[in-house]
Backbone as ProteinMPNN parsed JSONL, in Angstrom:
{"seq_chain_A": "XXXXXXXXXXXXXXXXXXXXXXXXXXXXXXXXXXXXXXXXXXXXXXXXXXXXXXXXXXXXXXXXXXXXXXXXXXXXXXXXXXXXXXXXXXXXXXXXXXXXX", "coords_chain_A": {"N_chain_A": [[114.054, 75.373, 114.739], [111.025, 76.178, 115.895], [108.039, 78.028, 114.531], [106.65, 79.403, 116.172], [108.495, 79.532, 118.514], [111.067, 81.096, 117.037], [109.366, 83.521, 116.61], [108.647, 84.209, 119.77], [111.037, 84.614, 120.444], [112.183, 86.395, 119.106], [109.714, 88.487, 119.955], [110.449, 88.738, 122.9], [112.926, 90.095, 122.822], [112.508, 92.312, 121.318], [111.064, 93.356, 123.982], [112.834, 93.724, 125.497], [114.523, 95.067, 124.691], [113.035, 97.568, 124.126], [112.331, 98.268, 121.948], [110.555, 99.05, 118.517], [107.836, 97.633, 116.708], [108.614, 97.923, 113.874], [111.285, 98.707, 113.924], [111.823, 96.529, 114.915], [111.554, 94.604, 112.906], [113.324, 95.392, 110.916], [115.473, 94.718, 112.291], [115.376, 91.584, 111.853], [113.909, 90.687, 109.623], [111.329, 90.325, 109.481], [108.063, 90.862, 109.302], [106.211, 94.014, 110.058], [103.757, 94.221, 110.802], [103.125, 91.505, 110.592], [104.363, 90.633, 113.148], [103.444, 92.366, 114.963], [101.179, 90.982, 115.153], [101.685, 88.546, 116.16], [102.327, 89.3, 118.608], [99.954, 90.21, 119.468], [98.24, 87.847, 119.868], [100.025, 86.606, 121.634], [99.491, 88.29, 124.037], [96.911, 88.142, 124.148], [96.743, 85.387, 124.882], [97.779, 85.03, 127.278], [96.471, 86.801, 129.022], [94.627, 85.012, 128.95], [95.468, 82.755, 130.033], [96.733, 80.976, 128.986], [98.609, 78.975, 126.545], [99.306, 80.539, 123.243], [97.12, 79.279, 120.543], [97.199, 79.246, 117.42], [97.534, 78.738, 113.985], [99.795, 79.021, 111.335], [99.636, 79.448, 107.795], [101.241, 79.012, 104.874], [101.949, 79.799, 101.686], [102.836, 77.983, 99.301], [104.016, 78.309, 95.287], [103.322, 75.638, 93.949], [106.005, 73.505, 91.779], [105.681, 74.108, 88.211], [103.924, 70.929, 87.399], [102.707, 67.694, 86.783], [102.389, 65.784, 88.95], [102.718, 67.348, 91.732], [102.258, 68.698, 94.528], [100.582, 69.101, 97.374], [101.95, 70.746, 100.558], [100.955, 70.878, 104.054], [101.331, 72.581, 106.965], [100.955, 71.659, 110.264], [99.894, 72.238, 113.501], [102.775, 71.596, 116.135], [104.484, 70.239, 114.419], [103.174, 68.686, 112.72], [102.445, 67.33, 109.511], [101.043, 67.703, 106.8], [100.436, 66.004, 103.426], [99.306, 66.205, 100.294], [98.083, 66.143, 96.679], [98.158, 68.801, 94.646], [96.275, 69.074, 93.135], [93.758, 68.675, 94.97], [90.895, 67.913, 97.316], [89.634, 70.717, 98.386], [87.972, 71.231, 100.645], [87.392, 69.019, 101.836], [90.806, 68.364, 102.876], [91.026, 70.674, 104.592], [88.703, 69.728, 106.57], [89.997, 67.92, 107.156], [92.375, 68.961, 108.446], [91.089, 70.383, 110.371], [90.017, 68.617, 112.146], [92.501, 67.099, 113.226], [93.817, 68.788, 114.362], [92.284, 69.462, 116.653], [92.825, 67.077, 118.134]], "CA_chain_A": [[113.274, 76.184, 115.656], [109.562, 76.254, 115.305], [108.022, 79.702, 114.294], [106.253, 79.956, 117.41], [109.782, 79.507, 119.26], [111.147, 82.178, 116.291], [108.316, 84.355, 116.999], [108.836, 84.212, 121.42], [112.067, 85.289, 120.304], [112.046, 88.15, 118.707], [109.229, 89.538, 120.709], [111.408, 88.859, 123.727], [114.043, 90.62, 122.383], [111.512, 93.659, 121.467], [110.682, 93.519, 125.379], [113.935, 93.54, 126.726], [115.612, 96.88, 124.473], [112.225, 98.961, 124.102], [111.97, 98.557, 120.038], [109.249, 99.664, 117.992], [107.742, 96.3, 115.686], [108.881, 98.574, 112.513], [112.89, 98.189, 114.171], [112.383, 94.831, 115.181], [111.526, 94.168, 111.778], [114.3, 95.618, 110.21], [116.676, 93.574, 112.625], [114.689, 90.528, 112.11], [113.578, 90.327, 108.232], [109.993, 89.617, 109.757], [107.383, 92.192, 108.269], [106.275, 94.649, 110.934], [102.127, 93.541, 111.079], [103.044, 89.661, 111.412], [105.563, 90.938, 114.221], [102.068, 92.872, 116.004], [99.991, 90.029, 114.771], [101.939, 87.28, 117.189], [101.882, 90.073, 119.868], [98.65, 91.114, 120.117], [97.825, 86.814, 120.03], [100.59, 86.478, 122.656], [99.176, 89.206, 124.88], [95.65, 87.424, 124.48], [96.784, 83.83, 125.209], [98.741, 85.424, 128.436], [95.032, 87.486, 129.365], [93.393, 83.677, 129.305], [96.107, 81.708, 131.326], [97.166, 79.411, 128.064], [99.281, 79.179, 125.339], [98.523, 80.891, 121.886], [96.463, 78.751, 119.91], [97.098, 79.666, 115.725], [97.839, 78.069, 113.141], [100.666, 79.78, 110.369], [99.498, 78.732, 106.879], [102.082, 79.332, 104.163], [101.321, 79.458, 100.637], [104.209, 78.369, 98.309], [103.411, 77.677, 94.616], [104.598, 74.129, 93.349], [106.305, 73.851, 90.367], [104.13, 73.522, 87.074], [104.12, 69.52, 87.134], [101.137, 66.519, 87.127], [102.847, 65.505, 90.051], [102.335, 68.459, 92.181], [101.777, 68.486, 95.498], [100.982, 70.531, 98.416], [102.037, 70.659, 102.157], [100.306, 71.653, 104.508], [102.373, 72.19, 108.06], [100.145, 71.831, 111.292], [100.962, 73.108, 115.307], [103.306, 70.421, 116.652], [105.205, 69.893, 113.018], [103.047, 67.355, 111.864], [102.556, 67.866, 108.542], [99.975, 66.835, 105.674], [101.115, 66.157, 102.179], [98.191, 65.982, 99.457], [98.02, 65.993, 95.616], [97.859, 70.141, 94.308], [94.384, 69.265, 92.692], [92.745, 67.815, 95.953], [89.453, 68.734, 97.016], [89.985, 71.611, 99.743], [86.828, 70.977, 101.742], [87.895, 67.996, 102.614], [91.521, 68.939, 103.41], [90.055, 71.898, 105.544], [87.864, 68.799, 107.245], [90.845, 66.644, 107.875], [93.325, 69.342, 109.355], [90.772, 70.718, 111.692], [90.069, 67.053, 112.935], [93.478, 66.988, 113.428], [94.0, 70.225, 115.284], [91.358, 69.447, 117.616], [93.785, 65.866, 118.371]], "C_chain_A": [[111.88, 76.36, 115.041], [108.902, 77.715, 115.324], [107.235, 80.211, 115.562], [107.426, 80.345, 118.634], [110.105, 80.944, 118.673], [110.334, 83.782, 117.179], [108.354, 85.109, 118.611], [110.217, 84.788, 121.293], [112.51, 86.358, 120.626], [111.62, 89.238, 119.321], [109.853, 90.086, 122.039], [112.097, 89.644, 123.848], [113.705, 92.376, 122.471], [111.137, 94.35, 122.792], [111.494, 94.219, 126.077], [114.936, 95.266, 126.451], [114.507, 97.518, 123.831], [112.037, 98.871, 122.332], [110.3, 98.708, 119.476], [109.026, 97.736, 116.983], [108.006, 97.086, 114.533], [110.814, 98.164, 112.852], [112.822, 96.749, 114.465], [112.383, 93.873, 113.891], [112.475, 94.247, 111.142], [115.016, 94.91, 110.843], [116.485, 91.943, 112.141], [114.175, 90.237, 110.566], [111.963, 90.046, 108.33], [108.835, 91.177, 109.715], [106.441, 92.646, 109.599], [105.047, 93.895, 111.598], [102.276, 92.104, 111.316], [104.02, 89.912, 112.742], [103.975, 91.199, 115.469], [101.029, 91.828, 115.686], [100.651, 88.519, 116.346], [102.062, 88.208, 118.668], [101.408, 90.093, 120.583], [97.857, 89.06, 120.524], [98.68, 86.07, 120.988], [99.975, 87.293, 124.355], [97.678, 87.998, 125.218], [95.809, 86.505, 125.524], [97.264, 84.321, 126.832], [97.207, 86.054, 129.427], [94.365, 85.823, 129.829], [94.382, 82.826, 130.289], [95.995, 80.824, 130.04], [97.854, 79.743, 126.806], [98.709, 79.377, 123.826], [98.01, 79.561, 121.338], [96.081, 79.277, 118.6], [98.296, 78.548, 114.757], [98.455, 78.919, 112.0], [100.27, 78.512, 108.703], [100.684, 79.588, 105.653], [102.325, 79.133, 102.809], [102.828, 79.479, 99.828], [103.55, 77.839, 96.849], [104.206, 76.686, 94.135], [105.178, 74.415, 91.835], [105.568, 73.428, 89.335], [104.811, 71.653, 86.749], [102.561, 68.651, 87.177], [101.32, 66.196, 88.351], [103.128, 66.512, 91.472], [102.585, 68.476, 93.374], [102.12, 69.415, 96.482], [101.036, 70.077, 99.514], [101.383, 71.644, 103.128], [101.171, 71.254, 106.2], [101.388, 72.766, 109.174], [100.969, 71.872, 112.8], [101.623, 71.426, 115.48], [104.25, 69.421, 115.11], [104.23, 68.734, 112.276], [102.741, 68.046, 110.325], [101.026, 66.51, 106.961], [100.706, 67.054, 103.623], [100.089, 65.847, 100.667], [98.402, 66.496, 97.712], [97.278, 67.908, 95.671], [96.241, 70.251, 94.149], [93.421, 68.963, 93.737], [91.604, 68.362, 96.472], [89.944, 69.687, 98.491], [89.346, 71.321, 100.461], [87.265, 69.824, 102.377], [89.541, 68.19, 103.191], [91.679, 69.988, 104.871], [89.736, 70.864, 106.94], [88.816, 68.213, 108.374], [91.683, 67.356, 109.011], [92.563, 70.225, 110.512], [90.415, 69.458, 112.751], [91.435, 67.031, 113.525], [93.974, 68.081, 114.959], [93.734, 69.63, 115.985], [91.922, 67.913, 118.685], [94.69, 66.379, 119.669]], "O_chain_A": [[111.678, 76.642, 113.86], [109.296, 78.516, 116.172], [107.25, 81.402, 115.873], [107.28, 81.234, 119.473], [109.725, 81.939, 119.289], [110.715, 84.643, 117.972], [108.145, 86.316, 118.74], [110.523, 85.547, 122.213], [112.948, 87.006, 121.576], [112.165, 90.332, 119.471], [109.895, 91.269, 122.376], [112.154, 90.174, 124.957], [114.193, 93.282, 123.146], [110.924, 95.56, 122.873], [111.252, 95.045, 126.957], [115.541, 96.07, 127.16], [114.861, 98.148, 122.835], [111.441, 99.775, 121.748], [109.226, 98.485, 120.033], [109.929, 96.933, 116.75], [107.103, 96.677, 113.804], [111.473, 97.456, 112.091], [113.726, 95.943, 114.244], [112.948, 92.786, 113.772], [112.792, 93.196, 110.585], [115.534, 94.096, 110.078], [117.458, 91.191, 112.099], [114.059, 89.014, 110.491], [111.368, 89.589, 107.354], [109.086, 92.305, 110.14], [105.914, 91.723, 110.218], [105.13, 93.17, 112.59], [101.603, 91.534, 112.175], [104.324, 88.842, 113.269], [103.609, 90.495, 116.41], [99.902, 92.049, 116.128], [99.982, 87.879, 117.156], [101.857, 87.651, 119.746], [101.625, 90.057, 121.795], [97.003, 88.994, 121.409], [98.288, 84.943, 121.292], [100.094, 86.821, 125.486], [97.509, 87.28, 126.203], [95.332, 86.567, 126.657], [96.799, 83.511, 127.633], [97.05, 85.599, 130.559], [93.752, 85.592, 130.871], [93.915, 82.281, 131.289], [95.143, 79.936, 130.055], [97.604, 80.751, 126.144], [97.892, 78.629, 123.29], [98.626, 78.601, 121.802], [94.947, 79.722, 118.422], [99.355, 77.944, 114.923], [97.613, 79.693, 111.544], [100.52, 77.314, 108.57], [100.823, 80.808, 105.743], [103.028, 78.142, 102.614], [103.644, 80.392, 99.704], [102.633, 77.024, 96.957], [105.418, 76.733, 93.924], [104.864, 75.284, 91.021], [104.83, 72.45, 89.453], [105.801, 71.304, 86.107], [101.506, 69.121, 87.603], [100.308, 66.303, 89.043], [103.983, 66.058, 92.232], [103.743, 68.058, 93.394], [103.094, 70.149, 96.655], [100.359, 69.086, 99.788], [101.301, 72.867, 103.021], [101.519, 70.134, 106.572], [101.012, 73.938, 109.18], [102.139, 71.642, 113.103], [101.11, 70.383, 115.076], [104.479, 68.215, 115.013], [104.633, 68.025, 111.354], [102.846, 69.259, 110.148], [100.592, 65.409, 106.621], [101.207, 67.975, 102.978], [100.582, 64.937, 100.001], [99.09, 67.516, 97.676], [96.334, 68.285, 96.365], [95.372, 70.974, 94.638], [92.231, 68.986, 93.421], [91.294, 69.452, 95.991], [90.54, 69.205, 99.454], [89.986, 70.944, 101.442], [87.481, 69.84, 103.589], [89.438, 68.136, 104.417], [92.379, 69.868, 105.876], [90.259, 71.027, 108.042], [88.727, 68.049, 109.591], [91.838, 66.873, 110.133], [93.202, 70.721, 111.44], [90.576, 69.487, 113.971], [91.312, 66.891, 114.742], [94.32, 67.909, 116.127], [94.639, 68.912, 116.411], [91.459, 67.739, 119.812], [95.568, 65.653, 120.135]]}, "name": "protein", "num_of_chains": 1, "seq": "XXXXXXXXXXXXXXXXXXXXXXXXXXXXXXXXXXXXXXXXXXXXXXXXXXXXXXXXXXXXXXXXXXXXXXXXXXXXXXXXXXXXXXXXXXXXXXXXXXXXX"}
């Protein structure tokens, strides 16, 4: 399930039996402010006539190796896989090119 699916969930759920985002959290393991954060960017997208438009970045640290490497997971699963040391700006460059795809 993709966290935007996740996310349509939950809030759903929040809709349907009146919960506060502090209880939906506690049912849900999902921390109250990212709960009102896909909300308040659900409410928007719903205001314009189109589906949210965000991107979930997720910082894990690799393990201490030379061989390193970081993922980076973009809307629609694709996914980028780049060397820990890599230059960010360019990274940055590539996955908004991408986005914009």
């Amino acid at each position: 399930m993709s966290r935007q699916s996740e996310m349509q969930y939950w809030l759903a759920l929040r809709d349907r039996e009146g919960l506060t985002h502090r209880e939906l959290a506690s049912r849900s393991g999902i921390p109250a402010n990212t709960l009102a954060g896909w909300a308040w960017r659900s409410r928007r997208a719903d205001r314009r006539g189109s589906e949210p438009k965000f991107v979930e970045l997720a910082c894990r640290t690799p393990s201490p190796s030379r061989d390193a490497r970081v993922e980076l997971v973009l809307r629609g699963e694709r996914r980028l896989v780049f060397a820990a040391d890599a230059d960010v700006e360019s990274i940055a460059r590539l996955a908004a090119a991408l986005e914009r795809c």
